[in-house]
LOVOBA-400479 format. One record per residue (C-alpha): x, y, z; residue in one letter. Coordinates in steps of 0.05 Angstrom, whole numbers, plus 5000, padded with zeros to 4 digits. Layout:
XYZa...
This chain:
451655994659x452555274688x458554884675x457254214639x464753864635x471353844668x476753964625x483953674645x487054354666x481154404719x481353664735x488953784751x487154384792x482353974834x486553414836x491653794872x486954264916x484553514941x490953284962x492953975000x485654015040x488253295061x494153435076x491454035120x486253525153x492152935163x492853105241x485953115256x483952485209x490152065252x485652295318x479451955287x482651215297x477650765339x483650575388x486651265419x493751035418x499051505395x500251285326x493451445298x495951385221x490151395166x490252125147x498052055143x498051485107x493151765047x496552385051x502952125037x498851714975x495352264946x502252674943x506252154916x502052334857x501353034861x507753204854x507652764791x501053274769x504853874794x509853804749x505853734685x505154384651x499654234598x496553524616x491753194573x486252654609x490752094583x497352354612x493852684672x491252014680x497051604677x500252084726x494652034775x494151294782x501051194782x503951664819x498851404875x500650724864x507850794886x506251264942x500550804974x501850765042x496050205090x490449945072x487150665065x492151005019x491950284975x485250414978x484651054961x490350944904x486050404871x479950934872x485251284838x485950824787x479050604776x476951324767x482551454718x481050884677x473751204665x476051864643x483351724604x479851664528x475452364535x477353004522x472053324574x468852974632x461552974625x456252844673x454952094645x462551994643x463052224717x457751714749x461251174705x468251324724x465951364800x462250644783x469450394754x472250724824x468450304863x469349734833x477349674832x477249964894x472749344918x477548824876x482649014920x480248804985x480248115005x474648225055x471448845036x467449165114x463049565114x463350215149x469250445120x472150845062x469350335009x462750445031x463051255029x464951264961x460550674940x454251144976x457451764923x458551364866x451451184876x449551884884x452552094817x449351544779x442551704803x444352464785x446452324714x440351714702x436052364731x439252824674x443453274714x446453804670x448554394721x456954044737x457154484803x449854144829x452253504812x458753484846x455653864914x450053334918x455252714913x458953084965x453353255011x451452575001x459152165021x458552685088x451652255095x454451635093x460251785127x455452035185x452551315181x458850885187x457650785271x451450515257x455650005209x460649835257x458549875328x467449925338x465450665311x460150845346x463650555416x468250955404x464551535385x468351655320x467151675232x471551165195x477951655190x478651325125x472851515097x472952205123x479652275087x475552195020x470652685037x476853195055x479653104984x472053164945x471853864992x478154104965x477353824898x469754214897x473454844917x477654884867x471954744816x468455294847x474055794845x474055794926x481155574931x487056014898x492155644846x497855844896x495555454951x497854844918x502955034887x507554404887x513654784845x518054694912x517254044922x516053684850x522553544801x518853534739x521253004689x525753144630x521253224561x520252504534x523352074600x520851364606x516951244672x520350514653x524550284710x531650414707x533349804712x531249694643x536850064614x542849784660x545749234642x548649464572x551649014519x549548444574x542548584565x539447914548x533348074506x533648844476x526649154469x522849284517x515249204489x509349474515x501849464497x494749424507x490348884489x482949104472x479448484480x474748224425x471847644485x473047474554x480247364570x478946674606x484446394655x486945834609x488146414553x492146874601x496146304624x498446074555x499646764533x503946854593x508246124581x508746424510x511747034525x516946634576x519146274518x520946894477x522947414534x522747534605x520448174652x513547924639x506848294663x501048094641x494548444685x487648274654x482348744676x474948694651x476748834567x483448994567x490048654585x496449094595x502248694566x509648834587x515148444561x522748354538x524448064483x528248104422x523447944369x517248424397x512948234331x512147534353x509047814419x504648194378x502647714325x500347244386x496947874423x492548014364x489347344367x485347674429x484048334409x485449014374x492049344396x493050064430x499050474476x503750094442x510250184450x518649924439x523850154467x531249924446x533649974512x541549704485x541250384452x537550844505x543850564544x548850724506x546151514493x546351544565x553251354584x554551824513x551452374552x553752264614x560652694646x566552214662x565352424733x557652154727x559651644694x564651414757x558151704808x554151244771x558850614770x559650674842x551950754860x551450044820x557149764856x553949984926x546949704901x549849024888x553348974950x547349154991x543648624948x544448045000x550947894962x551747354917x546247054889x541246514912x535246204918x530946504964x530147065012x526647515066x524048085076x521048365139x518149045163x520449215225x521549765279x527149735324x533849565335x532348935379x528048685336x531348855270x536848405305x532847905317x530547805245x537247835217x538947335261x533846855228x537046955163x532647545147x536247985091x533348655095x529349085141x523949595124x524850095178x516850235194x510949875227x505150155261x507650845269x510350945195x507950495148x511950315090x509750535022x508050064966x514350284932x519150244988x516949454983x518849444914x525949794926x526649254985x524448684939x529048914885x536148864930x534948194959x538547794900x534547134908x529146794856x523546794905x523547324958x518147205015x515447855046x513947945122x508848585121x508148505206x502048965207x495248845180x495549575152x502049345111x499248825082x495449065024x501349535003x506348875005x500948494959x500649144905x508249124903x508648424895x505448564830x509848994810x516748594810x518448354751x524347894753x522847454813x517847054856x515547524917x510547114965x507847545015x505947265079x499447575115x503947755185x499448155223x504948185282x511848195296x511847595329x507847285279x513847485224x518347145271x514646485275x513946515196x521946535189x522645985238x517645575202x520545695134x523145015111x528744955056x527244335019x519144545005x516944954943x514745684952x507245454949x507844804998x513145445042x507445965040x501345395061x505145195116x507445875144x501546195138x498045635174x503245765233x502446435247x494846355254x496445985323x500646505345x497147035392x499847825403x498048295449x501849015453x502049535514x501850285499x498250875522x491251215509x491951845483x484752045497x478351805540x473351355505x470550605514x472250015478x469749335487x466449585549x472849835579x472950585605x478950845576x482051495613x488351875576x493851765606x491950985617x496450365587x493049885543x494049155528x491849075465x490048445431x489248035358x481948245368x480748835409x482949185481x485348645536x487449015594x487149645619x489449985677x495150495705x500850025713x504849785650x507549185679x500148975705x496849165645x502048735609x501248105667x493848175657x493748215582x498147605578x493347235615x487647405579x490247055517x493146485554x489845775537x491045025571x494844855511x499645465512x507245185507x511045935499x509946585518x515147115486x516947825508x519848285468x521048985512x521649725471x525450295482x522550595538x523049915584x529349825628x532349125625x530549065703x523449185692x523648645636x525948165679x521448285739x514848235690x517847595662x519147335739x511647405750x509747045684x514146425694x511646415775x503246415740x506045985681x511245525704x509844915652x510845445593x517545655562x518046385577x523846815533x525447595544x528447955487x529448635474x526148895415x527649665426x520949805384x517650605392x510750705421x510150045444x512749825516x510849065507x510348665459x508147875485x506647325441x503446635466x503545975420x
């Protein structure tokens, strides 16, 4: 007999058999990035995403879709690591919010919660490309709703159709980007979905024992009745400001224009603070403190019905704690407070920074421009969306401005900006390190945030980067034969200079981005670059380029020998 529905036990199951075939495919997904330098990172990155979560599913001994749901979306939400594990957490999400209300997941319910998928997935992405993991599961959501519109009843069909269909689409991603089919590769991201539908399908099937992914090692599961509420909710005590924390869901009755949600929001500054308010399509979650939570809700109902509400006294959660806690917690705790507010930037001010960095030279560098703290990461370990928020959170200013330094960080630095309550975070699209450096330089203390972000961000688009490592394969890019083994100057855009040499391929790729109007070059040597050899690549350069300024620093960065800037 065919099976019809998921139920949340099996969707659990799945969930996690997804995540481990990932995680057993990470390696192999890293080797699929178009440029074969030796921080290939996709398939860690949405591994690291999808487990983030998992653990949180692990740990749930009896889920229901709603709490299986929340765990899901959330958990991968704070794990998201690049643009592919953002964008495979808001798939996440999407999907989640098509299946939380139903006990079972029919075949109708499926297609639609794939459609919702999509969609937020989409939302998320500035420039959405095609090519890439979007467009896989965009081809399988399409796939399932031409099943169910077909009246599919047989669950097992259904779900090896969609699948044999994403491993279409994936085949046809070089023919959607000809960077792909250069390079004779799949988008790694979207082969990362198609990993966790295998495992997922496995599990449905019964191929793929419970004890494979068994996460009891590695999950801690959470206390009966613990608030996923930040902890910082409950710590300031007697000196907590407004008491309840209140939190529901508006079911929209009409279209929740922009004028609407802006009042709403000025009204609930007026009666509270820790404000979020996220609108999305009929339903606006609303998160606020305040001490009088029934005038928030009086002014919610003017838009809609109510639902997930919920109050917290968090004056009183705080005082059970410290009731419960040992005198020798309660001195572990004052001290882990006392530690946190030192390594807060100090006393408090107005604004601050925040830059992603790898290095010693260069973390030196930015602390030298007034930068407050460092996320340790870059290209070779990117920072997760909720290591951003625990950065954000330390740096005691009103507006903190956010230097992601990678186009892969990006995305991650924009979800966590959402996510900070308490303060202004402006994230600045840095694509480079040297671009982060020309933001702080540019900053300008007596302009607003907005007028601040306009004019850095117009900056660092004159500001060129190239970056020398090594080929860790042969291919062709940009009509360069590529042998492993070879360096690589690569550029904003694509592969500058190639050869056998690092300090040619670095002299050649500088000169490749060089234009008449060129006033500065900057080099910025790693780890693996003696001091001398610095010196004699920046001889050369000043000798080709003598009108320009030319500075040598040491950045002490992994992977990368060179790292040249030209403005």
């Amino acid at each position: 007999m065919s099976l019809q529905t998921i139920d949340a036990g099996c969707l659990a199951k799945m969930f996690l058999a997804g995540a481990r075939r990932l995680e057993s495919k990470k390696e192999w997904i890293n080797e699929l990035n178009v440029f074969p330098v030796p921080d290939g990172d996709t398939g860690t990155n949405m591994t690291l995403t999808i487990m983030s979560a998992a653990k949180d599913v692990a740990a749930m001994a009896e889920p229901d879709m709603a709490s299986l749901s929340k765990a899901i979306s959330s958990g991968s939400l704070r794990g998201a690591r690049g643009n592919s594990g953002v964008i495979l957490s808001q798939l996440f999400r999407g999907f989640t919010k098509g299946i939380r209300d139903y006990d079972v997941i029919t075949i109708p319910i499926m297609a639609a919660a794939c459609e919702k998928a999509v969609e937020t997935a989409y939302k998320a992405v500035m420039k959405p490309k095609e090519g890439t993991i979007l467009t896989v599961a965009k081809g399988a959501s399409m796939k399932a709703r031409e099943l169910a519109d077909g009246g599919e009843e047989d669950m097992e069909k259904f779900l090896q159709e969609i699948i044999s269909h994403a491993e279409y689409v994936l085949s046809q991603t070089p023919e959607m980007l000809p960077v792909l089919k250069q390079a004779g590769v799949v988008d790694s991201g979207g082969q990362g979905l198609v990993e966790v539908l295998h495992g997922a399908f496995d599990a449905f099937t019964g191929k793929t024992s419970e004890e494979s992914f068994d996460f009891s090692a590695e999950a801690k599961p959470a206390a009966a009745g613990e608030s996923v509420r930040s902890s910082l909710d409950v710590q300031a005590g007697m000196e907590i400001k407004f008491g309840y924390c209140t939190e529901f869901i508006i079911l929209l009755n009409k279209t929740f224009n922009i004028k609407q949600e802006m009042d709403f929001k000025a009204y609930l500054e007026s009666i509270g603070d820790s404000i979020v308010v996220v609108a999305d399509d009929d339903v606006v979650k609303v998160h606020v403190h305040t001490n009088d939570p029934g005038l928030a809700i009086q002014k919610a109902l003017k838009y809609g019905a109510l639902s997930n509400m919920k109050i917290d006294n968090m004056r009183l959660e705080h005082q059970e704690k410290l009731f419960k806690l040992s005198e020798k917690e309660k001195e572990q705790e004052m001290a882990g407070q006392a530690g946190a507010e030192t390594e807060a930037a100090g006393a408090h001010k107005e604004v601050g920074f925040i830059a992603v960095s790898a290095g010693e030279g260069l973390a030196e560098i930015f602390r030298g421009l007034g930068v407050d703290s460092i996320i340790e990461g870059g290209q070779t370990m990117n920072p997760s969306t909720e290591d951003v928020v625990n950065a954000i959170k330390k740096v005691n200013a009103d507006t903190v401005y956010v230097l992601p330094n990678n186009k892969n960080i990006i995305l991650a630095a924009n979800q966590a900006k959402y996510l900070v309550e308490d303060r202004n975070v402006v994230v600045i699209p840095t694509k480079t390190i040297p671009q982060g450096i020309t933001a702080v330089i540019n900053y300008v203390p007596d302009m607003g945030a907005e007028e601040n972000e306009a004019a850095m961000t117009e900056e660092i688009s004159h500001v060129k980067t190239g970056e020398v490592t090594y080929a860790v394969r042969d291919t062709v890019i940009d009509d360069k034969q590529i042998r492993q083994g070879d360096y690589m100057g690569i550029g904003d855009d694509g592969i500058l200079a190639v050869g056998s040499d690092i300090a040619d391929v670095a002299y050649d790729m500088t000169a490749s981005m060089m234009e008449d109007d060129c006033e500065l070059i900057s080099i910025y040597y790693g780890a693996d670059i003696t001091e001398e050899d610095a010196e004699k690549l920046k001889a050369r350069v000043e000798a080709r380029y003598p009108s320009c300024d030319i500075e040598l620093q040491y950045g002490g960065q992994p992977i990368y020998y060179y790292i040249i800037s030209v403005e």
